[in-house]
C-alpha positions as CSV (number, residue, x, y, z in Angstrom):
1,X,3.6,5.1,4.5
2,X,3.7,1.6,2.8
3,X,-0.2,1.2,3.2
4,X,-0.5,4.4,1.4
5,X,1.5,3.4,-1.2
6,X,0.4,-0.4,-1.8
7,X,-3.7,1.5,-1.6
8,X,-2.4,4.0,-4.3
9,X,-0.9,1.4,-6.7
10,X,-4.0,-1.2,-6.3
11,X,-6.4,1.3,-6.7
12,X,-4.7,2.7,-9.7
13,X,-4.8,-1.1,-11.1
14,X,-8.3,-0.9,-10.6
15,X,-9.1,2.5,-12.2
16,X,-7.2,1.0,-15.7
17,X,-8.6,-2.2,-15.6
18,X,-11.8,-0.7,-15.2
19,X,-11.1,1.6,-18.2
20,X,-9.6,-1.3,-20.0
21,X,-12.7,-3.3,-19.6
22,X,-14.8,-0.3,-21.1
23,X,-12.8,0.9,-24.3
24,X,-10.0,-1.6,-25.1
25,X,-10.6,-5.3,-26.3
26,X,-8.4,-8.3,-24.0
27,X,-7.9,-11.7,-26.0
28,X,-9.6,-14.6,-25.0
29,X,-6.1,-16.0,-24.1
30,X,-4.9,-12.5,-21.8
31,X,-8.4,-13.2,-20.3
32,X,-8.7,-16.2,-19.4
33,X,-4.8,-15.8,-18.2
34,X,-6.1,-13.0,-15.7
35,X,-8.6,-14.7,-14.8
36,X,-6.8,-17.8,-13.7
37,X,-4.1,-15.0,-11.7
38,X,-7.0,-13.7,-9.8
39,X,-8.7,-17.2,-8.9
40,X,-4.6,-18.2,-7.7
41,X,-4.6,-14.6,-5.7
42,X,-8.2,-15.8,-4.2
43,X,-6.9,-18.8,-3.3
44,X,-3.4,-18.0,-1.6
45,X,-5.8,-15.3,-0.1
46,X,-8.0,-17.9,1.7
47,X,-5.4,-20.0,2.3
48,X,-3.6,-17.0,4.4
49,X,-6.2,-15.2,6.0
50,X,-9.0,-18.6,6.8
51,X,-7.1,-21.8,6.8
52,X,-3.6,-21.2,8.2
53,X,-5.3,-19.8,11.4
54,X,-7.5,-22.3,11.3
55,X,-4.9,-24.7,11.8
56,X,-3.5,-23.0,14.6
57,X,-6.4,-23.7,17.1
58,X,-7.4,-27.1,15.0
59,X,-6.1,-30.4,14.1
60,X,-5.8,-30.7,10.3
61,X,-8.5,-33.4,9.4
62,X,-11.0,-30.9,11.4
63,X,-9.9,-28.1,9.2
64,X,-9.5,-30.3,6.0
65,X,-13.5,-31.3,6.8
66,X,-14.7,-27.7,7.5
67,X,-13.5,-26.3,3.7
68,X,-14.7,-29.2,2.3
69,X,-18.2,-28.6,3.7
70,X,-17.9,-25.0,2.8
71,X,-16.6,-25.8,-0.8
72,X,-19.6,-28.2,-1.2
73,X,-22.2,-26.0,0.5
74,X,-21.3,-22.9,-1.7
75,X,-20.8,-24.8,-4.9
């Protein structure tokens, strides 16, 4: 019942940011402040779902080396 709920509300978010987007005008201030929210999301995202695990079967300077050479190599 909660995933039904939680895919409900984000897909909701998406159908009026996406009409938003079309017909209403953001600031470059609101903007640039949602974008920065969804860069933190991305991050807390990858931190969650890649690195955290990663640390599990890892030691931490292995891990700290592997997203670095990812950040460099898709930069």
């Amino acid at each position: 019942m909660m995933t039904i709920i939680v895919v409900v509300i984000v897909s909701g978010a998406l159908v009026i940011g996406a009409v938003w987007g079309i017909y209403g005008n953001l600031s470059e201030r609101l903007e640039g402040f949602l974008v920065a929210m969804a860069g933190g999301a991305l991050l807390v995202s990858a931190l969650l779902e890649l690195i955290n695990p990663a640390l599990n079967q890892n030691s931490i300077p292995i891990t700290l080396a592997m997203v670095f050479a990812g950040a460099i190599t898709f930069t």
